[in-house]
N, C-alpha and C positions, 0 to 999 in steps of 0.2 A: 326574591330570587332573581329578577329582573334586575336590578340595581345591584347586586352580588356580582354576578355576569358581565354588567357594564365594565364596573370600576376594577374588576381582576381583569380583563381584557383590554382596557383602553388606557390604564394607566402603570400597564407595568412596562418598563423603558425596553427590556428582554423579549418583549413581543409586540408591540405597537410602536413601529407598522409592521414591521416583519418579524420575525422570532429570529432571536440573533443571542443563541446561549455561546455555542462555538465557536471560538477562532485561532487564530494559528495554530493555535497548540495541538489542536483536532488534526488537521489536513498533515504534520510533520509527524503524529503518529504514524496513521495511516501511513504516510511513505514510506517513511523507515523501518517500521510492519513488513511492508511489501516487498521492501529490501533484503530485511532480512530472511522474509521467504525463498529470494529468487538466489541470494547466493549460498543458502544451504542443498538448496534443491538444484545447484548445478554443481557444485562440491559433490554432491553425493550421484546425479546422475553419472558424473566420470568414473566414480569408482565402481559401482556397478557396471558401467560397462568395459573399466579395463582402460581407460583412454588418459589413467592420468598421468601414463609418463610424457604425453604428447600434449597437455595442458599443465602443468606446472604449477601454474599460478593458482586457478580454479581450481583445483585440484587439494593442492598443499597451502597458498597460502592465502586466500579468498576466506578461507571458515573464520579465521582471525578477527574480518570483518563483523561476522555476526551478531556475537554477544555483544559488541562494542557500539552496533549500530542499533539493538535492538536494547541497550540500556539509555542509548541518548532519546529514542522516543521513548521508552517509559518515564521516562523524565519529564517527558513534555507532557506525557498524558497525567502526569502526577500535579505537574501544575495546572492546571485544567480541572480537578477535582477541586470541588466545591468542601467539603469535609474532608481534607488530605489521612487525617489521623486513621480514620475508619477504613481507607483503604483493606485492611486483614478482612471485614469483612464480608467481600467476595469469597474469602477459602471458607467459610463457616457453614456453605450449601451448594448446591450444584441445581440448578434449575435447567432442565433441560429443551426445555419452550422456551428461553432464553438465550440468543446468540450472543449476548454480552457474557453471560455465566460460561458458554463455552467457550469463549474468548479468553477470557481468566484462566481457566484451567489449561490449555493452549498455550497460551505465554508459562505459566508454572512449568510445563513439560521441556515446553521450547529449552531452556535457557542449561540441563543436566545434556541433552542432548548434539545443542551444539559447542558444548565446551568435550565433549567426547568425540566430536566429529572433528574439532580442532588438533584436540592431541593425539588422536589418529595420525596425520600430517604431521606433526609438531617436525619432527625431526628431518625431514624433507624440505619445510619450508620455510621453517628457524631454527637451526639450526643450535645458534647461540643460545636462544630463548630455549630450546628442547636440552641444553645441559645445566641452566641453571633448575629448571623442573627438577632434572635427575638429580640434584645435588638436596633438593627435602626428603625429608620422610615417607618414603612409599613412590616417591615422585618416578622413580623409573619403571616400577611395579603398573604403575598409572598407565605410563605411556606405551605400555608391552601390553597389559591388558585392550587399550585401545586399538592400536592398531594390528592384532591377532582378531579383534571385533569390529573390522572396519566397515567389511558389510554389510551385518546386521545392524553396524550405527547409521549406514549409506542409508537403508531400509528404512528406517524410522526418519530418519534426519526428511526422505523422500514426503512420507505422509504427512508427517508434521509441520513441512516446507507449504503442501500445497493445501491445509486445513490454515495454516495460520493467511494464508496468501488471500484465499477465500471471504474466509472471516473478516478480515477488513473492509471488504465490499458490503458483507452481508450484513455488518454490524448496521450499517446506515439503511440498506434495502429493507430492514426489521419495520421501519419507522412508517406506518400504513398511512398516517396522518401527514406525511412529507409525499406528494405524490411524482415529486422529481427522485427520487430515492427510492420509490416502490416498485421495483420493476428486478425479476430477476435475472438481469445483465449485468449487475455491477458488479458480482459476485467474480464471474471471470473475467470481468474486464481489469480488476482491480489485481487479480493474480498474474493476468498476464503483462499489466502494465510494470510490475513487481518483476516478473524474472527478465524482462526487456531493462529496466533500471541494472539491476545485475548485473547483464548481460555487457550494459557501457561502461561501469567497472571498471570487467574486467578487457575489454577493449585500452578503456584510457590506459591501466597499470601493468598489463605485462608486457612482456619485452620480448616473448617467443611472437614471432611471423604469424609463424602456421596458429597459433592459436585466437592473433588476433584478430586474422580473417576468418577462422570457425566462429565465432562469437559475434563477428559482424554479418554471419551469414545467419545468425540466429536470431538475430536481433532484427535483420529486415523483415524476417517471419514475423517475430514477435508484432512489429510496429503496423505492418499489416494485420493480422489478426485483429491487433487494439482498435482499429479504426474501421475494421468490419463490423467488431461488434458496437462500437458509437453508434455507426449507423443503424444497426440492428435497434439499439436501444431507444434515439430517437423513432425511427418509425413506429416502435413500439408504444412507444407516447402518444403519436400522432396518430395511432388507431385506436387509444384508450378513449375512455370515458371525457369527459369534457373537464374534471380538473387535471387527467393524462394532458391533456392537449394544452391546457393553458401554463402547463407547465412547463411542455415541449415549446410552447411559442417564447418564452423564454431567452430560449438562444434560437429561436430561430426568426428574428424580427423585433424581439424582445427588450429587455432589460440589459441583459446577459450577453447578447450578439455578439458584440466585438468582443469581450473578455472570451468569453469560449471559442471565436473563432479566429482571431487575429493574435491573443495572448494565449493561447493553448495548443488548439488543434496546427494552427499553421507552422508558429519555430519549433514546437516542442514533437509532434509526428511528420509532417509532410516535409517539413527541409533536411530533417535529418537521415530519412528515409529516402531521399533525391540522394541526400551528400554519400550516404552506405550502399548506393545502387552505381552512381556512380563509382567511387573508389572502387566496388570488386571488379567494374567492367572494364574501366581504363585503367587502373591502377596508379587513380591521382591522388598523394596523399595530406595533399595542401589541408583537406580539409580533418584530420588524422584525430584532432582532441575540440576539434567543432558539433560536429555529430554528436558524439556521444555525452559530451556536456548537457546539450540541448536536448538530447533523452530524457536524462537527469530532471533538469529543467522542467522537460511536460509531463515527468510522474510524480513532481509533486504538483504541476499548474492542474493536474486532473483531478487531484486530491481536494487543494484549496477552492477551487471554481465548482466542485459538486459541491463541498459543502455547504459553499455560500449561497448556492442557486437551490440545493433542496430547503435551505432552511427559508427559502423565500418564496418557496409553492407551497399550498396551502389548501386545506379545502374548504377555508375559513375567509371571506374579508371581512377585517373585521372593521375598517375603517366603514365601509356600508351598512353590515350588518347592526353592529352595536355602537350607534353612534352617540357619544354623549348627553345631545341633546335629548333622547327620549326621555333621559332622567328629570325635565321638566315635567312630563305627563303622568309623572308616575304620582299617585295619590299618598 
């Protein structure tokens, strides 16, 4: 048993020294997840509240974004599948102790939904694209039934936005043996860091004033929020248990340090959030497609820097514990 133990632990490349199954392709889900969370659930916060002849963009032509963004990370998460084929798989059960299973069903739901929240809009914010629709089979019948149901799509498109937004955090928080991942902040850290991404978007693409500065007054919230609950999250570590802690120490002295504090936390929240505090106070807009890039930027550096740092806490060394040599002693 002993030597079983050794050689599956010390000599599989995927986990000694560290476990190292994920990479890119993990961390671009995740954003683009979150993405697509933040701009359905601003699409649809407008029309619930009546505001989208004053946002336009968000409004009518942001949902477009969607599906588009959430088929380019399924994509990634498909490359990343070890067994591609099996994929179907997932639909053949629903495990409900499972945040991956409700994850799959989530995405299944996601994607009927925001193409009804899209053709909602169709004709407001493609125009061209909403008459070639009209011109198949049923295709205007489509777009009359959508947008007469714009609400109750608002409505779902809303829950849906903030389950799928969630579940990207919680997908990794599941993992009790990752004790950088085990803490339940990531959950909304990950949703809000999702509708702040959105949120630069639509900053960077539309062309109405009044809309760009609502969305940069939302996004300073958002960026604060995210960085309260970092903090939240570290302390949270740093009053755990002692693999909490060695985990936290990480990026705080650690391993991790400058990657989480100099390539993250600093261009990706703190200057863009200076640069969006600025602009609404002076009204300087030198910095106009700076910001909101660098948004962008540190909601995926949040994505890729958690995953690399949970997959390197552990509550295992195994370099100490199971070290080769014991296999000399063994009879």
């Amino acid at each position: 048993m002993m030597e079983e133990v050794l050689v599956t632990a010390r000599y599989n490349h995927k986990i000694d020294p560290v476990l190292g199954i994920w990479s890119w392709e993990i961390p671009t889900y995740l954003f683009l997840g979150g993405l697509t969370a933040g701009i359905m659930f601003f699409a649809a916060a407008l029309v619930l509240s009546r505001r989208e002849q004053d946002n336009p963009f968000a409004a009518y032509q942001l949902p477009l974004w969607a599906p588009v963004v959430l088929s380019v990370g399924m994509g990634a998460l498909f490359l990343d599948l070890e067994h591609k084929l099996y994929v179907w798989r997932f639909y053949t059960t629903f495990q409900p102790t499972s945040p991956m299973s409700w994850g799959s069903w989530v995405l299944l739901l996601i994607y009927p939904v925001s193409l009804l929240q899209l053709a909602a809009g169709l004709r407001n914010g493609y125009p061209r694209l909403a008459n070639l629709v009209e011109e198949l089979p049923l295709g205007r019948q489509a777009l009359d039934f959508a947008y007469s149901h714009r609400r109750a799509i608002a409505n779902w498109a809303l829950v849906l936005a903030v389950a799928l937004g969630i579940y990207t955090g919680i997908l990794l928080s599941a993992f009790s043996a990752r004790p950088f991942w085990n803490t339940g902040y990531l959950g909304p850290l990950f949703l809000v860091s999702g509708l702040s991404a959105a949120a630069a978007v639509v900053i960077l693409a539309s062309r109405t004033r009044g809309e760009r500065q609502l969305f940069t007054r939302i996004d300073l919230v958002l960026l604060a929020v995210e960085l309260a609950i970092i903090v939240l999250l570290l302390v949270n570590l740093s009053t755990g248990a002692r693999v909490q802690l060695e985990s936290a120490e990480l990026v705080l002295g650690g391993a991790f340090t400058q990657t989480f504090w100099l390539w993250f936390v600093l261009p990706g929240l703190l200057i863009p959030l200076a640069m969006e505090l600025w602009e609404l106070r002076i009204g300087h807009r030198a910095w106009m497609l700076a910001a909101p890039v660098l948004v962008l930027y540190g909601g995926f550096m949040l994505r890729l820097v958690t995953v690399e740092i949970g997959q390197t806490s552990s509550w295992t060394d195994y370099a100490v514990q199971f070290d080769p040599a014991l296999l000399q002693l063994l009879p």
